[in-house]
C-alpha positions in Angstrom: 0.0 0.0 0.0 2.7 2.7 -1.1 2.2 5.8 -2.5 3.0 7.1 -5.9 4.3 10.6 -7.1 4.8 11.6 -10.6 5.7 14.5 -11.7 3.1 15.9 -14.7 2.7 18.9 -16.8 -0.4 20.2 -17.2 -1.0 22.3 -20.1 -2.6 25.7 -19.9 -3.5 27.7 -23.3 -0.3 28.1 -25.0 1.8 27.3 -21.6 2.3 24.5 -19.2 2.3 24.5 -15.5 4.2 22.0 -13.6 2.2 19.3 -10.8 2.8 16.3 -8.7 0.4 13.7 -8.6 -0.3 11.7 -5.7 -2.0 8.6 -5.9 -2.3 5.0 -4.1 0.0 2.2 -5.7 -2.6 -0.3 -8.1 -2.2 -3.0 -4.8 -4.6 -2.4 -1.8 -4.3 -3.8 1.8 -6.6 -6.7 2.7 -8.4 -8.1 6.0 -9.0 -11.8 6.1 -11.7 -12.6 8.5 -12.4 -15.8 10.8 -15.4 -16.7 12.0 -15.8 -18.2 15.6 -16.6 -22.2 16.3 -20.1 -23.1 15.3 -20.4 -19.4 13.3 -19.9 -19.2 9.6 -18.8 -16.2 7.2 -22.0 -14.6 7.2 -21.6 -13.3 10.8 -18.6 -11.4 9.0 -20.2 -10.0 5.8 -21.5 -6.8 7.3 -18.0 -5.9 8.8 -16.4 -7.1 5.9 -18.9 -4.7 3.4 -18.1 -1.5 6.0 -14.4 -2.0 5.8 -14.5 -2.2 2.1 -15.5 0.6 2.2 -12.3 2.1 3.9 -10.3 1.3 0.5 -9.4 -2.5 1.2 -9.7 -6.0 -0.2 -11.9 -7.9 2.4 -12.1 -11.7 2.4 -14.2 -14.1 4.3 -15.0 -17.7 4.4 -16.0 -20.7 5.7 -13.7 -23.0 7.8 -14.3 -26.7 7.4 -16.9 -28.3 9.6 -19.0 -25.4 9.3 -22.1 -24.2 6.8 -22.0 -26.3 3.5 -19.2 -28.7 5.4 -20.9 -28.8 8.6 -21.4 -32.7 8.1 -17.6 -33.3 9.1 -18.0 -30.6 12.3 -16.9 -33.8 14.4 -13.8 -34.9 12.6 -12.3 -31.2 12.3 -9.3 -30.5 14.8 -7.7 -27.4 15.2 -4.9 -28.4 12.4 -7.5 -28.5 10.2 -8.4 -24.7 11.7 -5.5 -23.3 11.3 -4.7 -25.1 7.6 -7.8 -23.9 6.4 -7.0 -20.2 7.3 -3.1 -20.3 6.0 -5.0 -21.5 3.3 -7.2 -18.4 2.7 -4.7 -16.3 4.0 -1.9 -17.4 0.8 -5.1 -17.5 -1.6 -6.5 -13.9 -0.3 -2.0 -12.6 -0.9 -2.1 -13.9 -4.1 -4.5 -11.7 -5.3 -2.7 -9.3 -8.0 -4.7 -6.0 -5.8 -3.5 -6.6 -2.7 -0.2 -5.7 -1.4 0.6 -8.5 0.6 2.7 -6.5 3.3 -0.6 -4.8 4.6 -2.9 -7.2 5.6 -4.9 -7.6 8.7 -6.4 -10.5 10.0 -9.6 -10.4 12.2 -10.5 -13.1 14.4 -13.6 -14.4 16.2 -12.9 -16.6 19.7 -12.3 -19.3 17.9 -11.0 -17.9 14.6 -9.4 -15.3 17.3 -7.4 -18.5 18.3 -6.1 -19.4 15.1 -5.6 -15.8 13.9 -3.0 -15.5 17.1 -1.2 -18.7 15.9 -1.3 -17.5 11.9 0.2 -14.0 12.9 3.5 -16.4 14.0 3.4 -18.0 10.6 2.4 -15.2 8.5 3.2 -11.7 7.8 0.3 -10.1 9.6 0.6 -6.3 10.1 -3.4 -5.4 11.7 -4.4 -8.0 13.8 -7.9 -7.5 15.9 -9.1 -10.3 18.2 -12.9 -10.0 19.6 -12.9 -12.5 22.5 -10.2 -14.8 21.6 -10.2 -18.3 22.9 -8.0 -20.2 24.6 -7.1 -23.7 24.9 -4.4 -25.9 25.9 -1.5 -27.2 23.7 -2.1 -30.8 24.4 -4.7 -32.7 21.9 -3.5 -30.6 19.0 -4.6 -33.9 16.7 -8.0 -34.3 18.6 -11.5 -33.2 17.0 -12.2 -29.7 17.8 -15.3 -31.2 19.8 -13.9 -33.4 22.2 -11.4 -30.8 23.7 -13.9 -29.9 26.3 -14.1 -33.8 27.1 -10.6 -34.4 27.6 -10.1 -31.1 29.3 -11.5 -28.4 32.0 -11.3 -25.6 29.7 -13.4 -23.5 31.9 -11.1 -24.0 34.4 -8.1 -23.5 32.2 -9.5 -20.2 31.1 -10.1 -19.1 34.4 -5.4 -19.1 34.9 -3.3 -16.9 35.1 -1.4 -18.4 31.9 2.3 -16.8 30.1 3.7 -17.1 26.8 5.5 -19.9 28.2 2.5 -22.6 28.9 0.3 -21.8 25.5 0.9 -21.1 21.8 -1.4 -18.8 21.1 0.6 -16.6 23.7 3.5 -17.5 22.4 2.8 -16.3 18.7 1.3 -12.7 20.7 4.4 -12.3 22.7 6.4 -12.3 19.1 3.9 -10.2 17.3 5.3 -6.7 16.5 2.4 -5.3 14.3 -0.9 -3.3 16.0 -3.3 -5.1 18.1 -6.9 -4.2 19.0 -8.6 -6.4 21.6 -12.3 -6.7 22.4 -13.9 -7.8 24.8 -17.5 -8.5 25.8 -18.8 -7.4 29.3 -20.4 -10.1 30.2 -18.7 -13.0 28.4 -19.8 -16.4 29.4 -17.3 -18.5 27.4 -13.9 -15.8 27.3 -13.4 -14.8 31.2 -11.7 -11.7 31.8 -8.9 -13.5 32.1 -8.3 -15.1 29.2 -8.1 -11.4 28.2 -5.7 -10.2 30.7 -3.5 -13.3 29.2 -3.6 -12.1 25.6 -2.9 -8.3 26.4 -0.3 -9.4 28.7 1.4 -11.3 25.7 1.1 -8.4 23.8 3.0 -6.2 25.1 5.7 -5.5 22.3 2.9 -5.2 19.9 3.6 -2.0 17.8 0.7 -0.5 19.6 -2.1 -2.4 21.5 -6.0 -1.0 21.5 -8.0 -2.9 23.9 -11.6 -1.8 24.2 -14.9 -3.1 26.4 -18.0 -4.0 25.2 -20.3 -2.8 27.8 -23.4 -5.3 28.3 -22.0 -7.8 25.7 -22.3 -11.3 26.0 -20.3 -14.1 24.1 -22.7 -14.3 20.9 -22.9 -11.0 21.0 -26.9 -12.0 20.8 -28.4 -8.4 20.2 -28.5 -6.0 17.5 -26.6 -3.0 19.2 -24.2 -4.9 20.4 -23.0 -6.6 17.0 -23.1 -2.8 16.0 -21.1 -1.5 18.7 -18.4 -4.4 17.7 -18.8 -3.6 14.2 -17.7 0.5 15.0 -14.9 -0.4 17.1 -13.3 -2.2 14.6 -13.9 -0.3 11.3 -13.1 2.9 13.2 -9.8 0.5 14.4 -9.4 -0.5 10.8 -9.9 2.9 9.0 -7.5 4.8 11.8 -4.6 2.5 11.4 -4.9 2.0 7.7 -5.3 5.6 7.4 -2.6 6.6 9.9 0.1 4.2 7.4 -1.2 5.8 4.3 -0.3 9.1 5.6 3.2 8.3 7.2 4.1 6.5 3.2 2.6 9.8 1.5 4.6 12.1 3.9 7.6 10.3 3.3 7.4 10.2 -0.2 7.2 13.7 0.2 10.2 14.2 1.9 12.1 12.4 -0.6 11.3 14.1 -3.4 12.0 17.5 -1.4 15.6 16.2 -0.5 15.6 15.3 -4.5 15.3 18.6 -5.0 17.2 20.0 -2.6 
């Protein structure tokens, strides 16, 4: 998402005056979204439409077990989670519009989860997590349902837990891009802290945004809630896209004033 300069002549009568056009690169940054467990792409399609609409390429999808898939919901494990969104993420990069050094990835509990891990694996540069999940290393290879057999994960979410005893903390404590955190009020699956955990792990993010939904459960089960989500994040999305289109644009400018110098 650089910026372009040319220098143009722009004819007037018999004369010419001399210009300098600034202008966006043909390639656009993107946002990949992930829906939560048991959610499906549709969830998405309304955030995805609004932050079109701030000048970027938006994908969304289904992961496996889910919607047209949903058939195979018991067999899918969280390899399969995270394949399917490395998956999307290299397909969504490959695009010839989208400059594949500004993408953002934003991710549902679930899809939060995986997004954490994929930001390890990928070059991420936004990343936005709304009530990321967390869940223990162990049973990587198991179906995504049976981890709360084999497991207390309401327990487990209820820790204290560092970089140290979880991957997705792991993959936040090495992030260096620009984080924004959400979490709902009243969250019935995603304890407070499971929050505390991830903003803890991100503290060498390039800058960290948490914000509160106030009243919010998990589902985020009313209509002014889903709204209040959906402004946090495309006012998130439009500040810090905005905020790197500027800084490119001012130093471009800067280098063709020392070019002139």
């Amino acid at each position: 998402m650089d910026t372009r300069l040319e220098t143009v002549e722009i004819g007037v009568g018999g004369d010419t005056v001399c210009g300098t056009l600034m202008a966006p690169t043909q390639r656009l940054p993107a946002v990949l979204f992930v829906h939560g467990w048991g959610g499906s792409q549709k969830h998405d399609l309304v955030r995805a439409r609004k932050a079109a609409s701030t000048g970027c390429i938006c994908l969304t999808f289904d992961l496996r077990g889910h919607e047209a898939d949903a058939r195979h919901r018991a067999m899918v494990t969280r390899a399969h989670g995270l394949e399917d969104l490395l998956s999307a993420y290299d397909w969504l990069v490959s695009r010839p519009g989208v400059d594949p050094q500004m993408v953002a990835v934003v991710g549902i509990s679930y899809g939060g989860y995986l997004a954490a891990i994929l930001a390890e694996l990928r070059p991420v540069r936004w990343l936005a997590l709304r009530s990321p999940a967390l869940y223990l290393d162990e049973g990587w290879e198991l179906s995504k349902l049976r981890l709360h057999e084999v497991a207390d994960l309401k327990s487990y979410r209820r820790q204290h837990l560092g970089p140290s005893e979880n991957r997705a903390l792991r993959a936040c404590q090495r992030y260096r891009g620009d984080v924004l955190v959400v979490e709902a009020e009243h969250d019935e699956v995603v304890p407070h802290a499971v929050i505390e955990n991830y903003v803890a792990a991100l503290s060498d993010a390039r800058s960290l945004t948490v914000r509160k939904l106030a009243g919010a459960d998990h589902g985020l089960s009313t209509k002014p809630m889903q709204q209040a989500y959906t402004g946090v994040l495309v006012d998130w999305l439009r500040e810090m896209i905005g905020g790197t289109r500027e800084a490119l644009a001012t130093r471009r400018v800067a280098e063709l004033e020392a070019s002139s110098d």
